[in-house]
Rosetta silent file (secondary structure, phi, psi, omega in degrees, C-alpha in Angstrom):
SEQUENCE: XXXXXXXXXXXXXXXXXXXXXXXXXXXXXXXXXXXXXXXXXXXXXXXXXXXXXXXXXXXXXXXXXXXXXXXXXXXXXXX
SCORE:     score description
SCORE:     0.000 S_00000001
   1 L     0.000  142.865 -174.323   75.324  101.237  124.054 S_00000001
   2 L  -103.759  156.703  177.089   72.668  102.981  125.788 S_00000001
   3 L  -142.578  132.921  160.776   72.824  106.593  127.942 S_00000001
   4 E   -82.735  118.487 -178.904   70.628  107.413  130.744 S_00000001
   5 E  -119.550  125.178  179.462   69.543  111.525  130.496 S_00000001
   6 L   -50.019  149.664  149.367   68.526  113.382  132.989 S_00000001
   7 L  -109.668  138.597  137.592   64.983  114.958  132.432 S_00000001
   8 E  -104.304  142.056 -153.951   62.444  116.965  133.805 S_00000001
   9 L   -77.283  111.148 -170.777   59.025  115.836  133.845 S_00000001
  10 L   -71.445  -28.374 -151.671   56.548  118.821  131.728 S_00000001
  11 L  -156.587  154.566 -171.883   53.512  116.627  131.743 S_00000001
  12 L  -144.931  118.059  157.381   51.690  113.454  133.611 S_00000001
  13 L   -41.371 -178.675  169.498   49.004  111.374  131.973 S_00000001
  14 L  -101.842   10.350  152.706   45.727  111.061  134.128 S_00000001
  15 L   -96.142  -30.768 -177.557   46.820  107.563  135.087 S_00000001
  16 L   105.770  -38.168 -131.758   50.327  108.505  136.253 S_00000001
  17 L  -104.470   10.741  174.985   51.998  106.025  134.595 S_00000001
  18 L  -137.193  160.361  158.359   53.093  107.974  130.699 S_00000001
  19 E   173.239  179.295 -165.085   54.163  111.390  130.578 S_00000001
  20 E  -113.748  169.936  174.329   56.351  113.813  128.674 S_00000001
  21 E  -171.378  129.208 -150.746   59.554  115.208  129.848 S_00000001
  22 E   -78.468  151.109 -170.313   61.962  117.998  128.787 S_00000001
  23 E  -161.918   79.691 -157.861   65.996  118.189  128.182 S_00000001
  24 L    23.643   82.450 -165.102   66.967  121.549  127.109 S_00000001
  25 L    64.254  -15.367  171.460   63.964  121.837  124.552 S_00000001
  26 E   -97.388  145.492 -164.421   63.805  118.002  123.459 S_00000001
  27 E  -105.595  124.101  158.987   60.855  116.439  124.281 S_00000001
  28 E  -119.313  149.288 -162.014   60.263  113.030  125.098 S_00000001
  29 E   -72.654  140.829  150.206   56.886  110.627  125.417 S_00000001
  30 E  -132.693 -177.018  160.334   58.239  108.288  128.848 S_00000001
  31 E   -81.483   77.213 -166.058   57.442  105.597  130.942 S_00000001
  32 L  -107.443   69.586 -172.269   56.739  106.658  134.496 S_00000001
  33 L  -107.470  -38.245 -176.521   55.424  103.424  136.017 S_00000001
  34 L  -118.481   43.079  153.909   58.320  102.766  138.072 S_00000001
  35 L  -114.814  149.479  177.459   58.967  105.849  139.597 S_00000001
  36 L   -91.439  137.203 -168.508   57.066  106.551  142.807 S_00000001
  37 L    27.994   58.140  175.085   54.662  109.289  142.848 S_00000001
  38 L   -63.119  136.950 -163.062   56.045  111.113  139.809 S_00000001
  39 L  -116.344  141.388  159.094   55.305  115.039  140.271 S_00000001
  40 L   -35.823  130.110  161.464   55.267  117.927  137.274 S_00000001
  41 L   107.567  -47.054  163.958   58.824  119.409  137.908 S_00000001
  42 L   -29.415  142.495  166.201   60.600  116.116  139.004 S_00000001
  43 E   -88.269   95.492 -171.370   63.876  115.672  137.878 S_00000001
  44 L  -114.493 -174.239  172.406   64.109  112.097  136.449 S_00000001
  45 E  -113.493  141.553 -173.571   66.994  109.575  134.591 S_00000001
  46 E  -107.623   88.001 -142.004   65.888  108.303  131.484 S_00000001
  47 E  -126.710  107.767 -169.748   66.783  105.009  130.119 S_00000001
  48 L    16.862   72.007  165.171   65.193  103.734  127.089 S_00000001
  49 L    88.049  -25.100 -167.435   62.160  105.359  127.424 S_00000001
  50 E   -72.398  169.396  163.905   61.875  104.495  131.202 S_00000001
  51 L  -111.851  105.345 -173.651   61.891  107.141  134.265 S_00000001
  52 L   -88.441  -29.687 -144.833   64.595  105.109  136.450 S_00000001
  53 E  -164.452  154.388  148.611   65.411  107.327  139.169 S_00000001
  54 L   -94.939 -164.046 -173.452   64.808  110.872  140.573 S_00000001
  55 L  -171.059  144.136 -170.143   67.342  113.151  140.936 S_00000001
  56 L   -95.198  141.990  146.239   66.923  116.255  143.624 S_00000001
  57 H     9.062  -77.640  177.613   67.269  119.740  141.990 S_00000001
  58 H   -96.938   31.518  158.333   70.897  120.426  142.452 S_00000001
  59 H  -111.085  -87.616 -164.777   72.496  116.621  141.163 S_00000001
  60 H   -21.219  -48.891 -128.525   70.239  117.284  138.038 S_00000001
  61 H  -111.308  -38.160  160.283   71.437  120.408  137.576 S_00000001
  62 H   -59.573  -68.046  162.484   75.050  119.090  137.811 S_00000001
  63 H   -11.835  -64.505 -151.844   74.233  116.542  135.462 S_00000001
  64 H   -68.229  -58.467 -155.690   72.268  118.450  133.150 S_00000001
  65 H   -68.077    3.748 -179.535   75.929  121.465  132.608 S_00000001
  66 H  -115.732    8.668  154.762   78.081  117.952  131.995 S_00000001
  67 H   -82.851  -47.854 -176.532   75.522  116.888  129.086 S_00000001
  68 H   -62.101  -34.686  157.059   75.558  120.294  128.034 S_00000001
  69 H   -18.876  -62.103  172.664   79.409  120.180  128.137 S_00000001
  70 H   -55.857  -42.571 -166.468   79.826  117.242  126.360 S_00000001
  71 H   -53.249  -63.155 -176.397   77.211  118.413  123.910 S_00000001
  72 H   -32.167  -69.614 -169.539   79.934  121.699  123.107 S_00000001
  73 H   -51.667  -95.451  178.834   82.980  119.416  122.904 S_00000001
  74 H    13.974  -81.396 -145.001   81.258  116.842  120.317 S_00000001
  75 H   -69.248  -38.264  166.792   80.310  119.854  118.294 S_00000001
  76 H   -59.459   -8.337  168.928   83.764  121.670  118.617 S_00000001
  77 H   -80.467  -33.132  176.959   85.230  118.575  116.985 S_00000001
  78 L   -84.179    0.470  177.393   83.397  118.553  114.193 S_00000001
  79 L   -82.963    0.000    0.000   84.358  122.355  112.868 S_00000001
């Protein structure tokens, strides 16, 4: 099973089409070829390696506290 994670994008090759992109401190290389005009700052969804989607500021931002959420519970299971 696969999960799509919200991102935002830190960095843009000088072709457009690779770049890195941030998730509370984890970094990942992506794929931004099929996003349109990807910008430093975008918010995008991340799907095995690709940048699928944008996301506007405050749906990311929703997103982002119900990963972080999740993250807690997981970890509160395991003490």
């Amino acid at each position: 099973m696969c999960l799509a994670v919200p991102m935002k994008i830190i960095s843009i090759s000088s072709d457009g089409s690779t770049g890195s992109a941030d998730f509370d401190g984890v970094k990942r290389d992506v794929n931004l070829s099929l996003i349109e005009n990807p910008c430093i700052g975008d918010y995008v969804i991340i799907h095995a390696g690709f940048a699928i989607e944008k996301f506007n500021v405050e749906e990311a931002e929703k997103q982002l506290a119900l990963f972080r959420e999740l993250a807690e519970n997981v970890s509160d299971e395991g003490k």
